[in-house]
CHARMM-style PDB file with segment names, atoms N, HN, CA, C and O in Angstrom:
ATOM      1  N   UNK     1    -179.052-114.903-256.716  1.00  0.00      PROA
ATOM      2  CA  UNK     1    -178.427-115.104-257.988  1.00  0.00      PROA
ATOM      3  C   UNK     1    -176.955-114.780-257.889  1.00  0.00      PROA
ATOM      4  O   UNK     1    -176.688-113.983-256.990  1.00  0.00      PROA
ATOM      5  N   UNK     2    -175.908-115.231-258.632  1.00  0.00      PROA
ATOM      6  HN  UNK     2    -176.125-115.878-259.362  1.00  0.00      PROA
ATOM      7  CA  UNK     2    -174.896-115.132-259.209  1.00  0.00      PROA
ATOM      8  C   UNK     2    -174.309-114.616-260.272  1.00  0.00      PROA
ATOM      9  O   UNK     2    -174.800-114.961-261.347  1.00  0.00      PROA
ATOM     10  N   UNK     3    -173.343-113.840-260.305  1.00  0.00      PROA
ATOM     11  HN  UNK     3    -172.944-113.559-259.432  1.00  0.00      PROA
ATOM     12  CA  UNK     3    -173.254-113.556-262.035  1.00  0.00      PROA
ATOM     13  C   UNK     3    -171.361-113.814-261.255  1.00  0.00      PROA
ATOM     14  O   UNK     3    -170.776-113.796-260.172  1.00  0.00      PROA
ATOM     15  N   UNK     4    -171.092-114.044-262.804  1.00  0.00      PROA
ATOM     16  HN  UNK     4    -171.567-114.059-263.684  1.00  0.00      PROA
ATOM     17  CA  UNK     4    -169.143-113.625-262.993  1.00  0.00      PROA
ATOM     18  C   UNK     4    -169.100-113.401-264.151  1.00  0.00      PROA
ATOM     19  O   UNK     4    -170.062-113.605-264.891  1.00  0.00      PROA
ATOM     20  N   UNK     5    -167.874-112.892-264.580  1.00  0.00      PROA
ATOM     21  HN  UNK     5    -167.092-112.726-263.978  1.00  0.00      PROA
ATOM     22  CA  UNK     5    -167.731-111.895-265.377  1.00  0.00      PROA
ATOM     23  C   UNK     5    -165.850-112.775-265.831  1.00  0.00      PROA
ATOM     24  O   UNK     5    -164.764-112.858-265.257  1.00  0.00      PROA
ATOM     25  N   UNK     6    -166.355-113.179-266.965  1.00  0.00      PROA
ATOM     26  HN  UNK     6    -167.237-113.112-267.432  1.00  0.00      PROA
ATOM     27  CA  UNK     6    -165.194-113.977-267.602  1.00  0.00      PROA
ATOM     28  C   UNK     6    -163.751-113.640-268.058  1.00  0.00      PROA
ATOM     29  O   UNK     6    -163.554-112.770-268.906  1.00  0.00      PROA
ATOM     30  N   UNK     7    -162.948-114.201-267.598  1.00  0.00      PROA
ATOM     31  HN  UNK     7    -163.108-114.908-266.909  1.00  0.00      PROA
ATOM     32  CA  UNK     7    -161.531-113.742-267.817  1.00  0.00      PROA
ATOM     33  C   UNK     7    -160.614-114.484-269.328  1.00  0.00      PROA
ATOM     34  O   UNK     7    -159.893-113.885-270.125  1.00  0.00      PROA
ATOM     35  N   UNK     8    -160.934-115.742-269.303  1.00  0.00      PROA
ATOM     36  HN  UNK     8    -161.520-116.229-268.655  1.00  0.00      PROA
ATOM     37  CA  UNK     8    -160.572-116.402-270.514  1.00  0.00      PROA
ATOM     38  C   UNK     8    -161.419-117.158-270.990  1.00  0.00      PROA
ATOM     39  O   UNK     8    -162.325-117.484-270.223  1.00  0.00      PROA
ATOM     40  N   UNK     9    -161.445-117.749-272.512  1.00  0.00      PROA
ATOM     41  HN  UNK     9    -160.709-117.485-273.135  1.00  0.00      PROA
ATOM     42  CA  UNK     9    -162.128-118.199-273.077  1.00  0.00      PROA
ATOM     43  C   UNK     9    -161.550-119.350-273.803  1.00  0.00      PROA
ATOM     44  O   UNK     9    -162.102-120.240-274.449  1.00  0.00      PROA
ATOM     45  N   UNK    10    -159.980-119.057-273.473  1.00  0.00      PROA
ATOM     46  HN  UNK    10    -159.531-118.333-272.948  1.00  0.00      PROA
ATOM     47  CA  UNK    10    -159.366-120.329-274.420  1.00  0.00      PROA
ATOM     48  C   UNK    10    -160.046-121.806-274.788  1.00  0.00      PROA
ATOM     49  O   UNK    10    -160.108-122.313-273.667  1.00  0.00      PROA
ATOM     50  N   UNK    11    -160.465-122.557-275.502  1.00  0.00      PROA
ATOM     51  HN  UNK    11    -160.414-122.145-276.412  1.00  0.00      PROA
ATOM     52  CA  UNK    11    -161.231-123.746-276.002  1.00  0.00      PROA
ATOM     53  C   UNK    11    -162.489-123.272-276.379  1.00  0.00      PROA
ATOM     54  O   UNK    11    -163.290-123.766-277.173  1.00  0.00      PROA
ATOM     55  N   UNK    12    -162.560-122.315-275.754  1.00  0.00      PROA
ATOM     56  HN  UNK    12    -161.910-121.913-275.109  1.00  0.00      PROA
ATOM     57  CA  UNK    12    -164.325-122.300-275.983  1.00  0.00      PROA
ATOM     58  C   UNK    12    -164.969-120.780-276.325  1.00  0.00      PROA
ATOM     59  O   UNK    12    -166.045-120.330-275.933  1.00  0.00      PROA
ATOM     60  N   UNK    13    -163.699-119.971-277.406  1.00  0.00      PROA
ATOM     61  HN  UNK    13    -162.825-120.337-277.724  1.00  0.00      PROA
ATOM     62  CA  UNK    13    -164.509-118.487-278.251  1.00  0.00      PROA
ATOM     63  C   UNK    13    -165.921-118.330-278.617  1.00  0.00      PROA
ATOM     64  O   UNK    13    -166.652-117.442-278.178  1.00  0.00      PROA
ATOM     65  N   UNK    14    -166.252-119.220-279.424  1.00  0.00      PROA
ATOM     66  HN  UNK    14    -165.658-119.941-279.781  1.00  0.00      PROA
ATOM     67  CA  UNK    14    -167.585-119.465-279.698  1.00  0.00      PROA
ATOM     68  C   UNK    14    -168.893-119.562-278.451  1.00  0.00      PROA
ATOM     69  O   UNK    14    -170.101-119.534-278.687  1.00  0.00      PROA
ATOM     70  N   UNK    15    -168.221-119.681-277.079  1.00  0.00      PROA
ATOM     71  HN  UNK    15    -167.239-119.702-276.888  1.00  0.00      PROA
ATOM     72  CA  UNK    15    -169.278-119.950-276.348  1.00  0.00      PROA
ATOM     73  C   UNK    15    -168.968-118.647-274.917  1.00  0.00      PROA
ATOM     74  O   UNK    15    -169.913-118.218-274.255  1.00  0.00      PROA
ATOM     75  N   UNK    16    -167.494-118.193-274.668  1.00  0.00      PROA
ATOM     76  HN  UNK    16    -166.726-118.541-275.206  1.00  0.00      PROA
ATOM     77  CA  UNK    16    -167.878-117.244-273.992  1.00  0.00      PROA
ATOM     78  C   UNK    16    -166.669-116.194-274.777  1.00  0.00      PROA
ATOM     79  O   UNK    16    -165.779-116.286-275.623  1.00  0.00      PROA
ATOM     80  N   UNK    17    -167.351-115.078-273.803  1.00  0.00      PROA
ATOM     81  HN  UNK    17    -168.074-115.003-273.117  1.00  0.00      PROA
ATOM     82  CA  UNK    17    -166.887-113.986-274.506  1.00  0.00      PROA
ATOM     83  C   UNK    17    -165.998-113.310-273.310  1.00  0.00      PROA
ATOM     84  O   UNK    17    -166.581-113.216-272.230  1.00  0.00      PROA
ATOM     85  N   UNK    18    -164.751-112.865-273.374  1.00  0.00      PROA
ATOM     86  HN  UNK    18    -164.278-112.942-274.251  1.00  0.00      PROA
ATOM     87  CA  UNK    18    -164.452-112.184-272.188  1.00  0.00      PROA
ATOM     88  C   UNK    18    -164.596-110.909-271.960  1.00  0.00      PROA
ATOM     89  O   UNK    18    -165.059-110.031-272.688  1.00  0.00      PROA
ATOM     90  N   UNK    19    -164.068-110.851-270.653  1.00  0.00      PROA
ATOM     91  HN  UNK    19    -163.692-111.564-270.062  1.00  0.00      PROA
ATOM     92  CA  UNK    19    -165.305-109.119-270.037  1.00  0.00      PROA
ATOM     93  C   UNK    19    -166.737-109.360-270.109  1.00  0.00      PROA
ATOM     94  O   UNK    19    -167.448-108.468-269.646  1.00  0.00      PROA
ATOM     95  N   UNK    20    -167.188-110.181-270.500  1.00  0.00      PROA
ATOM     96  HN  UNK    20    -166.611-110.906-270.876  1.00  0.00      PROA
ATOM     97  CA  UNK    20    -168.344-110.215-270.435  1.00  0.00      PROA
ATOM     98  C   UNK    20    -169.239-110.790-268.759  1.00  0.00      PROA
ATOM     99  O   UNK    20    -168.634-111.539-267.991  1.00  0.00      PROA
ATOM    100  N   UNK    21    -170.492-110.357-268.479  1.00  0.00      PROA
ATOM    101  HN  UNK    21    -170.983-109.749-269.103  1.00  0.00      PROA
ATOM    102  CA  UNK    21    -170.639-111.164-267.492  1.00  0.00      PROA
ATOM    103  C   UNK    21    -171.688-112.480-268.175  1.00  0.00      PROA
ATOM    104  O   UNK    21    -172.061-112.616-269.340  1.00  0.00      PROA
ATOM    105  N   UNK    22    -171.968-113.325-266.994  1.00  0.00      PROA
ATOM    106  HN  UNK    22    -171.665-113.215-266.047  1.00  0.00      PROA
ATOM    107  CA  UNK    22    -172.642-114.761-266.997  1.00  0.00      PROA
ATOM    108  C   UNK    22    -173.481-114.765-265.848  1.00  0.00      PROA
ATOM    109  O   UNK    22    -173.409-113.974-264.907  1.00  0.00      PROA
ATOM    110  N   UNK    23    -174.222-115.637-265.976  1.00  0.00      PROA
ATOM    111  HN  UNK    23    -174.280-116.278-266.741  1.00  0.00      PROA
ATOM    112  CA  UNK    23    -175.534-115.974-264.702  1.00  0.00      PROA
ATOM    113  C   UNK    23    -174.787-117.378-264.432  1.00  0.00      PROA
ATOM    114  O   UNK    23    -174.436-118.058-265.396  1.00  0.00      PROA
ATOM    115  N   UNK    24    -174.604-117.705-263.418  1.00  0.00      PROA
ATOM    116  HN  UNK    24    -174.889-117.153-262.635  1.00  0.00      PROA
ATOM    117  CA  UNK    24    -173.837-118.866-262.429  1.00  0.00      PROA
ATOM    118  C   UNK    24    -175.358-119.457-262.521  1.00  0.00      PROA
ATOM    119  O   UNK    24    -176.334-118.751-262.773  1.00  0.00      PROA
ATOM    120  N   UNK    25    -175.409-120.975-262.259  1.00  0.00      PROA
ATOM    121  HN  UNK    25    -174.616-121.549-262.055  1.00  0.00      PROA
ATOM    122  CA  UNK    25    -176.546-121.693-261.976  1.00  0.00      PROA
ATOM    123  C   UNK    25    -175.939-122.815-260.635  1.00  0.00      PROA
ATOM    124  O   UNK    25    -174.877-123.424-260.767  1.00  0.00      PROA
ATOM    125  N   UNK    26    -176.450-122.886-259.904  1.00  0.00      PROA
ATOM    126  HN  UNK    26    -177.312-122.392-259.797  1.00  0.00      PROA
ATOM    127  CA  UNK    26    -176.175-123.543-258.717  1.00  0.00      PROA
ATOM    128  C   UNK    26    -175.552-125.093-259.482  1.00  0.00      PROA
ATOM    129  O   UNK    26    -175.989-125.617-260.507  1.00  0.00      PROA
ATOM    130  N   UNK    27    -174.368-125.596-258.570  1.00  0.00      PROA
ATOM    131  HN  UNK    27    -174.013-125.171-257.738  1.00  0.00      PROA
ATOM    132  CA  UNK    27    -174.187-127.122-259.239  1.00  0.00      PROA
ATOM    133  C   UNK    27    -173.139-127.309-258.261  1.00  0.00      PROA
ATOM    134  O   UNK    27    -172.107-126.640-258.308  1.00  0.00      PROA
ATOM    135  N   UNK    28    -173.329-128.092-257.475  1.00  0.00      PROA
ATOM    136  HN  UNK    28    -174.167-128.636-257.437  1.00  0.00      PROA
ATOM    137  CA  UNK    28    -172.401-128.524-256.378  1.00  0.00      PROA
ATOM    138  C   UNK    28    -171.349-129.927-256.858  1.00  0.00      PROA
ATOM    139  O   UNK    28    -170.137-129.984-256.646  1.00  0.00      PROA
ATOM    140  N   UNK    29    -171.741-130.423-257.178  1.00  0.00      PROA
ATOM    141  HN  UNK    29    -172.725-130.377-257.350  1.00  0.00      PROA
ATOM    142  CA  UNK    29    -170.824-131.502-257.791  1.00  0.00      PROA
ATOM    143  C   UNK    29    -169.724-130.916-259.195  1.00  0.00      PROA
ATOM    144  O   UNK    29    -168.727-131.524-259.585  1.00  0.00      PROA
ATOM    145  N   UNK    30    -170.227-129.654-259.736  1.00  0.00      PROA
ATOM    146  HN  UNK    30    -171.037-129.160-259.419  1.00  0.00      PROA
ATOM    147  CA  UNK    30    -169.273-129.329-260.773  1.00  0.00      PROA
ATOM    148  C   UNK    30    -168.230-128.544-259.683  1.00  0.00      PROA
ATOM    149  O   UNK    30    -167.051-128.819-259.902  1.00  0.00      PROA
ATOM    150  N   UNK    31    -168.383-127.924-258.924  1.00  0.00      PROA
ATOM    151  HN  UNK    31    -169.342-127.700-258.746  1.00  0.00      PROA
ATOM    152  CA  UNK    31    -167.413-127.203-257.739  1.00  0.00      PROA
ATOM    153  C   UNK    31    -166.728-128.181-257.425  1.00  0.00      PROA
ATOM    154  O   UNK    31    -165.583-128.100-257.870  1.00  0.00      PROA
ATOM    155  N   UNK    32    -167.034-129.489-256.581  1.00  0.00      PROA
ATOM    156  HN  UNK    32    -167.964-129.556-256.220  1.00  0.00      PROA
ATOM    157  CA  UNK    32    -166.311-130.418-256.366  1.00  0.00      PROA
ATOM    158  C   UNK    32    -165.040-130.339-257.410  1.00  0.00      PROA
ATOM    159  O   UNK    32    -163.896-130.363-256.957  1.00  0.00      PROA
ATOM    160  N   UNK    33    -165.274-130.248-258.759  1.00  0.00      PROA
ATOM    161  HN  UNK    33    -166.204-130.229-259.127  1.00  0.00      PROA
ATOM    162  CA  UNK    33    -164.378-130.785-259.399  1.00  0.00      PROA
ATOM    163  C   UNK    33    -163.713-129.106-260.472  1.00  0.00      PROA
ATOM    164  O   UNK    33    -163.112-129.261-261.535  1.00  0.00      PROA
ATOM    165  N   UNK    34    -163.982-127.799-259.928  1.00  0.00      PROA
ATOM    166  HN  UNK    34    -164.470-127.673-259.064  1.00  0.00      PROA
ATOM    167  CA  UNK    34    -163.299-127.275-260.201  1.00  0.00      PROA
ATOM    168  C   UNK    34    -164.044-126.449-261.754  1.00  0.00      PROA
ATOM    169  O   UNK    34    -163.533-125.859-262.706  1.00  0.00      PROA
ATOM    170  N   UNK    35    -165.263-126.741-261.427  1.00  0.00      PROA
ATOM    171  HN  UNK    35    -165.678-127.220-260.654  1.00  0.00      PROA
ATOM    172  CA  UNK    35    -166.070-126.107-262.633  1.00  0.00      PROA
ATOM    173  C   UNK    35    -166.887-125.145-261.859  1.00  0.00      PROA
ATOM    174  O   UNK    35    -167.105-124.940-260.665  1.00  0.00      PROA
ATOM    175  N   UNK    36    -167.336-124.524-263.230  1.00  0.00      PROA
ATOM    176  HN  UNK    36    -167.160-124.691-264.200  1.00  0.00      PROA
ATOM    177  CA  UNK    36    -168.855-123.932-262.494  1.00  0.00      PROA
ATOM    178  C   UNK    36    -170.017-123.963-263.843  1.00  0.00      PROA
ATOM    179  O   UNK    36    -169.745-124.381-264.968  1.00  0.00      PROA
ATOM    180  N   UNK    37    -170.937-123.582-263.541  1.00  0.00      PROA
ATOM    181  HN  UNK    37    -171.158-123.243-262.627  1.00  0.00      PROA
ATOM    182  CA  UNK    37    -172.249-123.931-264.834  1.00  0.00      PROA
ATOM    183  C   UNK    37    -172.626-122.357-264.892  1.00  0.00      PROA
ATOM    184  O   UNK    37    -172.946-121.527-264.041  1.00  0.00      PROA
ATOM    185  N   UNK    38    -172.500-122.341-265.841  1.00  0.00      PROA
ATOM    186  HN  UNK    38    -172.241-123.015-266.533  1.00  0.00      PROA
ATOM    187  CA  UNK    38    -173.045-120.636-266.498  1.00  0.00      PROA
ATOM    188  C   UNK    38    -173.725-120.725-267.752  1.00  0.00      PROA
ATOM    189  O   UNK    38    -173.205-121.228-268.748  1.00  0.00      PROA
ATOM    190  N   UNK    39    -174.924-120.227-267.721  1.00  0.00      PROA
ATOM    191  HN  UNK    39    -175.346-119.818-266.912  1.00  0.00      PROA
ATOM    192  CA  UNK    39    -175.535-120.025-269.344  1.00  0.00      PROA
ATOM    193  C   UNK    39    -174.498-119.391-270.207  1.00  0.00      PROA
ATOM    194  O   UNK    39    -174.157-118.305-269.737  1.00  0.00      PROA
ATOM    195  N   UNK    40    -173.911-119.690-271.263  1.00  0.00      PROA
ATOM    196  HN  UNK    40    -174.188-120.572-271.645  1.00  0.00      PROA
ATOM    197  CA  UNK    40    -173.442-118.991-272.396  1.00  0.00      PROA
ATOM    198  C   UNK    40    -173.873-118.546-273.028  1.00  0.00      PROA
ATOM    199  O   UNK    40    -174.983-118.109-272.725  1.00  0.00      PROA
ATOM    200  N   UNK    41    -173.296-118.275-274.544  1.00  0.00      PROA
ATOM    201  HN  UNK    41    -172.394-118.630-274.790  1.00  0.00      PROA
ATOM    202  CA  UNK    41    -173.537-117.696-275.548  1.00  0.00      PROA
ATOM    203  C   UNK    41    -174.910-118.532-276.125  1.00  0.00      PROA
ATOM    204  O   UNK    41    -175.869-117.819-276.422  1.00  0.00      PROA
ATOM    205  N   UNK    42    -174.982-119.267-276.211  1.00  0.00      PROA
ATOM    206  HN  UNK    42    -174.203-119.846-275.969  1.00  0.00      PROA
ATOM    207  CA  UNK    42    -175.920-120.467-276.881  1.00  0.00      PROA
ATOM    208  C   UNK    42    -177.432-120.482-276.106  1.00  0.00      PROA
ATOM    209  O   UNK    42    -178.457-121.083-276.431  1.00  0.00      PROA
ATOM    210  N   UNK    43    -177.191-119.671-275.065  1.00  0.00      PROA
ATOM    211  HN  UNK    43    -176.359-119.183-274.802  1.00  0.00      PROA
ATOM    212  CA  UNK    43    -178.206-119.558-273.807  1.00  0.00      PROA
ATOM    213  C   UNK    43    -178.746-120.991-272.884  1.00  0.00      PROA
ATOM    214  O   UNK    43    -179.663-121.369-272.155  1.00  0.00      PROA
ATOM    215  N   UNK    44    -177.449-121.452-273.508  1.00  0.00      PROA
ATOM    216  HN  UNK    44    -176.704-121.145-274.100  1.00  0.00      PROA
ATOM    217  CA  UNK    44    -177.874-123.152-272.244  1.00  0.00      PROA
ATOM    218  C   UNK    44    -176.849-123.118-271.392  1.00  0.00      PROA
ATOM    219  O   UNK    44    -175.835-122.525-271.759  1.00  0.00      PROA
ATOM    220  N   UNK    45    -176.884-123.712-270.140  1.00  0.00      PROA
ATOM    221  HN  UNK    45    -177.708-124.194-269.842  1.00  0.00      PROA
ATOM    222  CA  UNK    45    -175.896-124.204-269.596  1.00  0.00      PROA
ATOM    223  C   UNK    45    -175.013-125.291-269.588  1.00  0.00      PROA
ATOM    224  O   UNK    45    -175.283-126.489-269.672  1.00  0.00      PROA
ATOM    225  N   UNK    46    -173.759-124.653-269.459  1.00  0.00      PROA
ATOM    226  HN  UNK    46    -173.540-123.680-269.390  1.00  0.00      PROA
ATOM    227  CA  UNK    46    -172.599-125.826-269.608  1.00  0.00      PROA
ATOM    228  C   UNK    46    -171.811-125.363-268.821  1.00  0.00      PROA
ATOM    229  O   UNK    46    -171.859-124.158-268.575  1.00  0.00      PROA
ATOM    230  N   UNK    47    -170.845-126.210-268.193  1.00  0.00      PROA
ATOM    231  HN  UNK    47    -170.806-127.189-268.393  1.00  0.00      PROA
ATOM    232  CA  UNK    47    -169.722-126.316-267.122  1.00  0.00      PROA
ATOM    233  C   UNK    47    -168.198-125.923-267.943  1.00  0.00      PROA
ATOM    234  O   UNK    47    -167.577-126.606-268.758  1.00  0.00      PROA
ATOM    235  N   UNK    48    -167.855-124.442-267.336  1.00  0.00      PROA
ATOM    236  HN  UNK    48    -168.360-123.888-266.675  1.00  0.00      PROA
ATOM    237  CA  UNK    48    -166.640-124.282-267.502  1.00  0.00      PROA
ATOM    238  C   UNK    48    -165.684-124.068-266.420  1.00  0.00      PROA
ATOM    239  O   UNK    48    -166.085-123.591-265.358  1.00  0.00      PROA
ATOM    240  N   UNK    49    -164.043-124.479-266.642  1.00  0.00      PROA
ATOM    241  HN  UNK    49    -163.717-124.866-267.504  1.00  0.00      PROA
ATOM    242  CA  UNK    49    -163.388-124.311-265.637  1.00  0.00      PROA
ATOM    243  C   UNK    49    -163.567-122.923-264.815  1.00  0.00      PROA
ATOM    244  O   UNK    49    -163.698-121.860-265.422  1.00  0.00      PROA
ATOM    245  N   UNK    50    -163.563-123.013-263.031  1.00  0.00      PROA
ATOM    246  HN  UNK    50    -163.456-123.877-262.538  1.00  0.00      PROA
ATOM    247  CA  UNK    50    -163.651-121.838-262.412  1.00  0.00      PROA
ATOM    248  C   UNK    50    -162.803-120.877-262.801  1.00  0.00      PROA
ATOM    249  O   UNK    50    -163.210-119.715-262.806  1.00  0.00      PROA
ATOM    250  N   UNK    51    -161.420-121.191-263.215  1.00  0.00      PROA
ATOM    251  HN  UNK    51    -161.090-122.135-263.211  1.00  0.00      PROA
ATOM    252  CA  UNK    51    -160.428-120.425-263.664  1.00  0.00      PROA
ATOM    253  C   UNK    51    -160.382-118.994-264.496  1.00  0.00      PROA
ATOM    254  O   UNK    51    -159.755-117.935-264.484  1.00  0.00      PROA
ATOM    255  N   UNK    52    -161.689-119.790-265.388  1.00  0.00      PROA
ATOM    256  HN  UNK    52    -162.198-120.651-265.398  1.00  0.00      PROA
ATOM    257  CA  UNK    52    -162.036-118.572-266.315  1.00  0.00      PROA
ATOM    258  C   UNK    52    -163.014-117.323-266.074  1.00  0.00      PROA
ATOM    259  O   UNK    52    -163.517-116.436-266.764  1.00  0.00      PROA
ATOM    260  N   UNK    53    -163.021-117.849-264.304  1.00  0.00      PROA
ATOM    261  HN  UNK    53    -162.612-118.569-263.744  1.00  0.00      PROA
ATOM    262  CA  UNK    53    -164.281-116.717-264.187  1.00  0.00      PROA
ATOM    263  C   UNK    53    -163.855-115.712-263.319  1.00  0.00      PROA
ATOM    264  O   UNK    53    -162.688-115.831-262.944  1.00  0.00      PROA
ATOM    265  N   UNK    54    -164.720-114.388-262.737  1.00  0.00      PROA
ATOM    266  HN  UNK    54    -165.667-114.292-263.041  1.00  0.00      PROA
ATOM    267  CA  UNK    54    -163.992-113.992-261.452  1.00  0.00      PROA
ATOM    268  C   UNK    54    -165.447-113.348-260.948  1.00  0.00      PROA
ATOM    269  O   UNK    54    -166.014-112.542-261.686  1.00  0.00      PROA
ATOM    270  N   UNK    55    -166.184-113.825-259.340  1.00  0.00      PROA
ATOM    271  HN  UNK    55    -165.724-114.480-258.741  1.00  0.00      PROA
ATOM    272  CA  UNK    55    -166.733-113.673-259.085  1.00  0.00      PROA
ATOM    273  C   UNK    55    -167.218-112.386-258.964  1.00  0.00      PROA
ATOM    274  O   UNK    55    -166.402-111.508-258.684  1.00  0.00      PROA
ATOM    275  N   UNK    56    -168.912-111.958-259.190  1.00  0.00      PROA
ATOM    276  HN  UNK    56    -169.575-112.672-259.418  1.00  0.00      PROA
ATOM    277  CA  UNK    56    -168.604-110.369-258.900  1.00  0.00      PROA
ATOM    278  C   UNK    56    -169.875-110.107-257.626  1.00  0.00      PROA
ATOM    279  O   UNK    56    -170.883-110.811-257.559  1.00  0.00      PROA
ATOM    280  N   UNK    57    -169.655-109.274-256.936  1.00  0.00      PROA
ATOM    281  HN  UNK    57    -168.837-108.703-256.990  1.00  0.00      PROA
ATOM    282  CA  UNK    57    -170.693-109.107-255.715  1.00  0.00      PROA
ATOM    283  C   UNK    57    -171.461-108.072-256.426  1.00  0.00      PROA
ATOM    284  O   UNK    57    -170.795-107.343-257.161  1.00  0.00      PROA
ATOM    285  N   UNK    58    -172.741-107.860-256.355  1.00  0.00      PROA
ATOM    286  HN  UNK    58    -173.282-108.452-255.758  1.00  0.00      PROA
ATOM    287  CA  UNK    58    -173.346-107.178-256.749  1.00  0.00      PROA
ATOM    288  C   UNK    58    -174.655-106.832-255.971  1.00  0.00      PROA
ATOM    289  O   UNK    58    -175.215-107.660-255.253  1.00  0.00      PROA
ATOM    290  N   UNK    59    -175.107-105.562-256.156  1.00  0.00      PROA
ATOM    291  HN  UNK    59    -174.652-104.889-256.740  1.00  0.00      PROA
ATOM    292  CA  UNK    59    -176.413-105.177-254.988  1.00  0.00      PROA
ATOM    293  C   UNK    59    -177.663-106.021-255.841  1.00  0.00      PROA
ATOM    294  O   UNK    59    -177.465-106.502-256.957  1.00  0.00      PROA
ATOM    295  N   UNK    60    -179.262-106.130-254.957  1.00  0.00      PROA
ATOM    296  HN  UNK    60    -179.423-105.739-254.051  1.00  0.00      PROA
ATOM    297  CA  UNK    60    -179.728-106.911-255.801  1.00  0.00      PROA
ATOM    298  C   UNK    60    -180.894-106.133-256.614  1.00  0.00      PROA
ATOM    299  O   UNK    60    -181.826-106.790-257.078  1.00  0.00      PROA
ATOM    300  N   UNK    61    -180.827-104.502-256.812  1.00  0.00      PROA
ATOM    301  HN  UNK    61    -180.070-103.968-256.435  1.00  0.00      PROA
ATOM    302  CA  UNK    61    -181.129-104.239-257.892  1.00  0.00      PROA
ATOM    303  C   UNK    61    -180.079-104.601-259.144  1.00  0.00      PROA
ATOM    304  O   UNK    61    -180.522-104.870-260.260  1.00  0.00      PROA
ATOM    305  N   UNK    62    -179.424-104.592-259.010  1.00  0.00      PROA
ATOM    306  HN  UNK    62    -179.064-104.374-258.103  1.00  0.00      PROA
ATOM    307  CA  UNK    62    -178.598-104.809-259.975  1.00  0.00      PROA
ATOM    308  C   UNK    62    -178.021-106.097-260.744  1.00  0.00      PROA
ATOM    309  O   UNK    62    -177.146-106.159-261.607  1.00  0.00      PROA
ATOM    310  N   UNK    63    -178.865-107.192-260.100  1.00  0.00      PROA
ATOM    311  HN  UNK    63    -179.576-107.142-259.399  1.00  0.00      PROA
ATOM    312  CA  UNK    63    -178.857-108.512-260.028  1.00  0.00      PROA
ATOM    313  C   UNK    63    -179.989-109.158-260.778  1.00  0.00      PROA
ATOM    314  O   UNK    63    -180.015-110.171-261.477  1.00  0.00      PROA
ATOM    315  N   UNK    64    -181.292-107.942-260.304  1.00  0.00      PROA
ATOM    316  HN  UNK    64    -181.270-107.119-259.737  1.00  0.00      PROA
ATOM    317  CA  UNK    64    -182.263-108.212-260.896  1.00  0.00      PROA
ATOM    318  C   UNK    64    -182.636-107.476-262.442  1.00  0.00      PROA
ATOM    319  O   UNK    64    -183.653-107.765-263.072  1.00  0.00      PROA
ATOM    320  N   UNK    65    -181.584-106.454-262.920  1.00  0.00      PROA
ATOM    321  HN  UNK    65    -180.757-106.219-262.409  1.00  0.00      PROA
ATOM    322  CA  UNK    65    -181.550-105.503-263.856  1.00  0.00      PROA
ATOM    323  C   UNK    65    -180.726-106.946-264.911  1.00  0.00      PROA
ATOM    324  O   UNK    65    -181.139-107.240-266.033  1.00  0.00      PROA
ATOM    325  N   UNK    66    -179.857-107.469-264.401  1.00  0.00      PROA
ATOM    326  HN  UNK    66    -179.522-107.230-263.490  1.00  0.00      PROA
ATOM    327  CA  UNK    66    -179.259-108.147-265.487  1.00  0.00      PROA
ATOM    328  C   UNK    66    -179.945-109.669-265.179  1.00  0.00      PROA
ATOM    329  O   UNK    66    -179.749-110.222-266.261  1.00  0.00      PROA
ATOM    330  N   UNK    67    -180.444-110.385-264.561  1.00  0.00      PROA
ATOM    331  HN  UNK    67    -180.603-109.936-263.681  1.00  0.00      PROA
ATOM    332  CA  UNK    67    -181.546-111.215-264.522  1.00  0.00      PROA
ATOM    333  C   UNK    67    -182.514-111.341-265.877  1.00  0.00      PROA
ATOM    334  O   UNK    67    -182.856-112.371-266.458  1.00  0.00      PROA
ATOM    335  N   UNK    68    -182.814-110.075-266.161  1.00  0.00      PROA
ATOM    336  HN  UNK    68    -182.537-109.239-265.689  1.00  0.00      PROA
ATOM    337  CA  UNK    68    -183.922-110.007-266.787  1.00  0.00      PROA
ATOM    338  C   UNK    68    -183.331-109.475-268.548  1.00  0.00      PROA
ATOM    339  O   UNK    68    -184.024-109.645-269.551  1.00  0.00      PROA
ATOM    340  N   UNK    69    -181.886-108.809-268.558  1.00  0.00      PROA
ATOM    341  HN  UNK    69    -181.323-108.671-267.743  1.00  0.00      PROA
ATOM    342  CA  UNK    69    -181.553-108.657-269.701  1.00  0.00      PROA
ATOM    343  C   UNK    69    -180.615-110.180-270.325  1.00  0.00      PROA
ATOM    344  O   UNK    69    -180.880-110.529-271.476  1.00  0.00      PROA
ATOM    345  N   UNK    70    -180.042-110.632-269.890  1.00  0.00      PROA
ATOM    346  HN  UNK    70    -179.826-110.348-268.956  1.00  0.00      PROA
ATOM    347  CA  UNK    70    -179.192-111.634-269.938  1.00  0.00      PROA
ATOM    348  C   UNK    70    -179.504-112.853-270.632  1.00  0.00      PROA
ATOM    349  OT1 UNK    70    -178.688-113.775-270.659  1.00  0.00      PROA
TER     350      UNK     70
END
């Protein structure tokens, strides 16, 4: 799993929140083009610019602690 932890939200308040973290969902063609897919606020996934994110490494208890709250 993946998580990042959001830096801006400009266009899209309503859907992320910053400081907050996100669950990344695999999507190779949105990378191509400079996105990434994260469940939001709404709990679906949608493609926001990478820009707004910042990857975080994490152990995988701790992966699996927010897995399951998120």
């Amino acid at each position: 799993m993946q998580f990042v932890v959001c830096i801006n939200n400009t266009d899209y308040s309503a859907s992320l929140e910053v400081r907050k973290i996100y669950q990344v969902l695999p999507d190779t063609q949105a990378n191509n083009h400079q996105m990434i897919r994260v469940i939001d606020e709404s709990g679906e996934d949608y493609l926001y610019p990478c820009r707004y994110f910042i990857a975080l490494e994490l152990s995988e208890p701790v992966q699996q602690a927010l897995a399951t709250c998120l």
